[in-house]
C-alpha positions as CSV (number, residue, x, y, z in Angstrom):
1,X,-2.6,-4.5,27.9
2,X,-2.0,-5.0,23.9
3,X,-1.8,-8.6,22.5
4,X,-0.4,-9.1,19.1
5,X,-2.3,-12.2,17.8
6,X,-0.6,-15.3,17.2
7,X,0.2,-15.6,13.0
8,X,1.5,-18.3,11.2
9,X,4.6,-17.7,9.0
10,X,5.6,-19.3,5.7
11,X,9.1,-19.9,4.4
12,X,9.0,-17.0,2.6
13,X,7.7,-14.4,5.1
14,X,10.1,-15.6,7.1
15,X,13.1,-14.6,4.9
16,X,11.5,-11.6,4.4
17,X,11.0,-10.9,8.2
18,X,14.5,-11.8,8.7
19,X,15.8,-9.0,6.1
20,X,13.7,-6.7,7.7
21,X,15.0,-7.7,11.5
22,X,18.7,-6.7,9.6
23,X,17.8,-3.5,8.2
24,X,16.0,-2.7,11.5
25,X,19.2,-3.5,13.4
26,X,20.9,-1.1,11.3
27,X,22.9,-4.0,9.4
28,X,21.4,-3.3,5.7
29,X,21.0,0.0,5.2
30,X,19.2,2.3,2.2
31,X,21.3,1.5,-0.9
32,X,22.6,-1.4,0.2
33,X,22.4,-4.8,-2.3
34,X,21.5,-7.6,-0.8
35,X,23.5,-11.2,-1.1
36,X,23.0,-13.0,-4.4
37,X,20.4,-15.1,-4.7
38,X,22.7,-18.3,-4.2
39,X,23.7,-17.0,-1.4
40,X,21.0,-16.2,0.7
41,X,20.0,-20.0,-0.3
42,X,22.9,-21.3,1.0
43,X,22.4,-19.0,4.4
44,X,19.2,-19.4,4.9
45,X,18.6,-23.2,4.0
46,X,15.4,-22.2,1.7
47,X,14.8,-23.1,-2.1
48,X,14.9,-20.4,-4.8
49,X,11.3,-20.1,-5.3
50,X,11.3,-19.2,-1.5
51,X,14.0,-16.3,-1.7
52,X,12.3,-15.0,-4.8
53,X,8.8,-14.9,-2.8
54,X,10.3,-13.8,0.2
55,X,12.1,-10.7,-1.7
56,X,8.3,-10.1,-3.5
57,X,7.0,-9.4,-0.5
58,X,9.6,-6.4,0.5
59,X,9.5,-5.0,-3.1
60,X,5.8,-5.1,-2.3
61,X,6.2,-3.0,0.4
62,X,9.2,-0.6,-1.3
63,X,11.4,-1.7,1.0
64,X,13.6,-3.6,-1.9
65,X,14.3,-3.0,-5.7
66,X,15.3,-5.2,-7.8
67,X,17.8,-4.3,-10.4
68,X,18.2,-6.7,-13.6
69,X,21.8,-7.6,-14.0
70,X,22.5,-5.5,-11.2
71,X,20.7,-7.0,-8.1
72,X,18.6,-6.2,-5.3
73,X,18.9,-3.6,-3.6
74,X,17.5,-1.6,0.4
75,X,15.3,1.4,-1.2
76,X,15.8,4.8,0.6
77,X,12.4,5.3,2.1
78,X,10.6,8.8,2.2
79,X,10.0,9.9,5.8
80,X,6.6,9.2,5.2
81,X,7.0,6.1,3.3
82,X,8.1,2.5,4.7
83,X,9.7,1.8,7.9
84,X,7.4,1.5,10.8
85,X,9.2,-1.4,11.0
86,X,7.0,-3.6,13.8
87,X,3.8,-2.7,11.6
88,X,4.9,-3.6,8.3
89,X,6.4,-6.7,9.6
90,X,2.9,-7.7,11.1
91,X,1.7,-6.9,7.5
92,X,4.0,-9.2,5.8
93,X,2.5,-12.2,8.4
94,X,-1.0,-11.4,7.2
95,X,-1.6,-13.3,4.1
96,X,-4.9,-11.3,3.1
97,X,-3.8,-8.0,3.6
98,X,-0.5,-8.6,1.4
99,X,-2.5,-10.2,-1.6
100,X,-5.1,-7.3,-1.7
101,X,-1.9,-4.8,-1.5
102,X,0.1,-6.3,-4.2
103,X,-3.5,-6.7,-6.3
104,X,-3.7,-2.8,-5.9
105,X,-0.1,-2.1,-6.3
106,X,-0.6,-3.9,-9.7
107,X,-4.0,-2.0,-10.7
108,X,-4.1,1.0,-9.4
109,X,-1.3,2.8,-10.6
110,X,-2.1,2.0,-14.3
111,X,-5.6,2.8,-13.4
112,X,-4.7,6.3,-12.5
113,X,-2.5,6.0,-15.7
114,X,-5.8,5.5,-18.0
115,X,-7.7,8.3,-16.0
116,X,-5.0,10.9,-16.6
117,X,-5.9,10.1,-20.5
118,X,-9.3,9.7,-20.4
119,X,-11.0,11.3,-17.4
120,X,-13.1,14.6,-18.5
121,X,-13.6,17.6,-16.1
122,X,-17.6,15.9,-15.8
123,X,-15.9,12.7,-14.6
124,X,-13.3,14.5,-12.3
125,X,-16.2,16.9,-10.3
126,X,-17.6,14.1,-8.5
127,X,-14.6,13.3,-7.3
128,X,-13.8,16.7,-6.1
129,X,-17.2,17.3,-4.4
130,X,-16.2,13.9,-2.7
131,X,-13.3,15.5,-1.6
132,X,-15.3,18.7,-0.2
133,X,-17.8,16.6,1.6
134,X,-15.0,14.9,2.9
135,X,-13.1,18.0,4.5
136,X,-16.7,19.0,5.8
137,X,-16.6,15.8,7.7
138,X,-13.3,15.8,9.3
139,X,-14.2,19.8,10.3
140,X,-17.5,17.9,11.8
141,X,-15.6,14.9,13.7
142,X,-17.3,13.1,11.8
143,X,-16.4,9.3,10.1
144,X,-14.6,10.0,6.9
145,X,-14.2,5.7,5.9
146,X,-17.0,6.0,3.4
147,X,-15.2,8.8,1.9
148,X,-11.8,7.9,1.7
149,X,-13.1,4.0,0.2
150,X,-15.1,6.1,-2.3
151,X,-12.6,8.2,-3.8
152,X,-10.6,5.2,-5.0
153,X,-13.8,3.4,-7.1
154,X,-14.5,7.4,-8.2
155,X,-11.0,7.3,-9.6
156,X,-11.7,3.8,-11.0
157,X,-15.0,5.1,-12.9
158,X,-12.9,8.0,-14.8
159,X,-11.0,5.4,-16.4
160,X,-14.1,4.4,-18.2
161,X,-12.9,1.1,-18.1
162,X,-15.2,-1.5,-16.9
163,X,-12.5,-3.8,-15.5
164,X,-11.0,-0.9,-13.1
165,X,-14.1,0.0,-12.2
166,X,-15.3,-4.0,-10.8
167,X,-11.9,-4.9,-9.1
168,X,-12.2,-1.5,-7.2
169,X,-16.4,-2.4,-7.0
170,X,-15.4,-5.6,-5.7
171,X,-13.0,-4.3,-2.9
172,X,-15.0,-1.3,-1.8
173,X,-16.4,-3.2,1.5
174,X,-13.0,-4.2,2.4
175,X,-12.3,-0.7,2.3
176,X,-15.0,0.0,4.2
177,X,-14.3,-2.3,6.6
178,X,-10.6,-0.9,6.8
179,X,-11.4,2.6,7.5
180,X,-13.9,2.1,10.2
181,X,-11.3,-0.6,12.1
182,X,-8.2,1.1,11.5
183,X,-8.8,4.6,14.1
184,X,-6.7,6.9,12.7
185,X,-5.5,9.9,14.6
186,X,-7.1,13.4,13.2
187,X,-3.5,14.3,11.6
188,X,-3.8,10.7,9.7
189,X,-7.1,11.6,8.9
190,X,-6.1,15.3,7.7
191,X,-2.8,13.6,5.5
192,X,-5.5,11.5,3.8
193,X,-7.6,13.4,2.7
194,X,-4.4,15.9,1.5
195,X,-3.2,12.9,-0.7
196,X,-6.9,11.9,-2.2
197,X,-6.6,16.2,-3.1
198,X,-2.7,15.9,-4.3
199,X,-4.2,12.7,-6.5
200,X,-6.5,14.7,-8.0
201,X,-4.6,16.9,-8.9
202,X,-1.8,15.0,-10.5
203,X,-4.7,13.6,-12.8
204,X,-5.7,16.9,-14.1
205,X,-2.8,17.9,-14.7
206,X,-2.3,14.5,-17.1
207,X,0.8,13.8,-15.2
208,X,0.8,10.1,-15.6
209,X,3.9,8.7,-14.4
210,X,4.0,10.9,-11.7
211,X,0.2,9.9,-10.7
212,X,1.3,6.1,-10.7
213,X,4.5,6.8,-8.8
214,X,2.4,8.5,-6.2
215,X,-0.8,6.4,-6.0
216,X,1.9,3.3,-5.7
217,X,3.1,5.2,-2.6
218,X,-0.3,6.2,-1.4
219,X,-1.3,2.5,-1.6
220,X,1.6,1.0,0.6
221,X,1.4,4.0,2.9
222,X,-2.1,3.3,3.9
223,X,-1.4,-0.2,4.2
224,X,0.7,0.3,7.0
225,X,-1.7,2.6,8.5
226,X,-4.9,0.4,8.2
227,X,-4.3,-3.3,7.2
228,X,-2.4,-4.4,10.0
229,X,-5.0,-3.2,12.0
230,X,-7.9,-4.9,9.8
231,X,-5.7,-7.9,9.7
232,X,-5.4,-8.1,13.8
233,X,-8.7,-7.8,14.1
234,X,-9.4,-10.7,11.8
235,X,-6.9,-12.7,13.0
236,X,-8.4,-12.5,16.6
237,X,-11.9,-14.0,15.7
């Protein structure tokens, strides 16, 4: 028997839960806009501050985009993007896991940016014989957390940028912690370590905006795949 632990919800991940419940039903679909602002005040009896939140969250998760002097609209999700619906929906109840993915979303992809400029082929080989003792491990059936937590503060040190490198220093347990909890399958496993390689490359190849665009996918991705794991756990102790 599976439990799903007992969360408490805020105004705001309720209005976001709700919008997802509409676009799981089928009732907003990709390219969709959502109501005005006013009017999902007036329908849903919440404060602006409240919708705005609530709508932060799904861009969080690239399930909205906003469009200045347009409005908000459903984003078409890649295949292997968004909508495992009942797992991101856990994930927007999970206060931790959602502040340490929008702290990423918001570093990371500029992080990669800087490394793109800066990184030198004697900063990129540790990272690729990560990568190679990584494949040798999943070959093995062996644990490849370590390895997939390491890459990101390896990526973080070619941005010789001191900053980068302590917020991903700082969060490196967490990762840890993540990868060890979350038991992915060995086709998970394999698709990680393909997107750490595709990374890489991207990098050397100075491809910055397509680097961000991918590590921003990478990030909510994994999310779904680990966090709401990590955050049951927690939430059960």
């Amino acid at each position: 028997m599976e439990f799903v632990p007992i969360v408490k919800t805020t105004s705001a991940q309720q209005v976001a839960q709700q919008l997802l419940g509409m676009i799981r039903r089928g009732l907003l679909k990709p390219g969709d806009q959502l109501p005005t602002e006013r009017e999902l005040i007036e329908s849903l009896g919440v404060g602006r501050s409240t919708i705005r939140e609530g709508l932060q969250i799904l861009s969080t998760l690239n399930i909205v985009q906003a469009s200045p002097g347009h409005g908000t609209f459903i984003k078409a999700p890649r295949t292997e993007d968004v909508l495992r619906v009942e797992q991101i929906g856990f994930l927007i109840n999970n206060v931790v896991a959602l502040d340490l993915l929008e702290a990423r979303e918001l570093i990371e992809p500029q992080s990669v940016r800087l490394a793109c400029i800066r990184a030198t082929p004697e900063d990129l080989a540790p990272i690729e014989r990560l990568l190679d003792d990584h494949r040798a491990a999943l070959d093995r059936s062996l644990p490849t957390d370590e390895h997939a937590a390491k890459f990101h503060v390896l990526l973080a040190e070619a941005t010789r940028n001191q900053v980068f490198v302590t917020f991903m220093g700082s969060i490196l347990d967490l990762l840890r912690a993540r990868g060890r909890t979350g038991r992915l399958s060995d086709e998970l496993r394999e698709t990680e370590l393909a997107e750490h390689r595709e990374i890489l490359r991207l990098v050397r190849a100075r491809d910055q905006q397509a680097a961000a665009d991918y590590v921003t996918g990478h990030i909510v991705r994994w999310a779904v795949h680990y966090d709401v794991v990590l955050a049951g756990k927690a939430d059960n102790k």
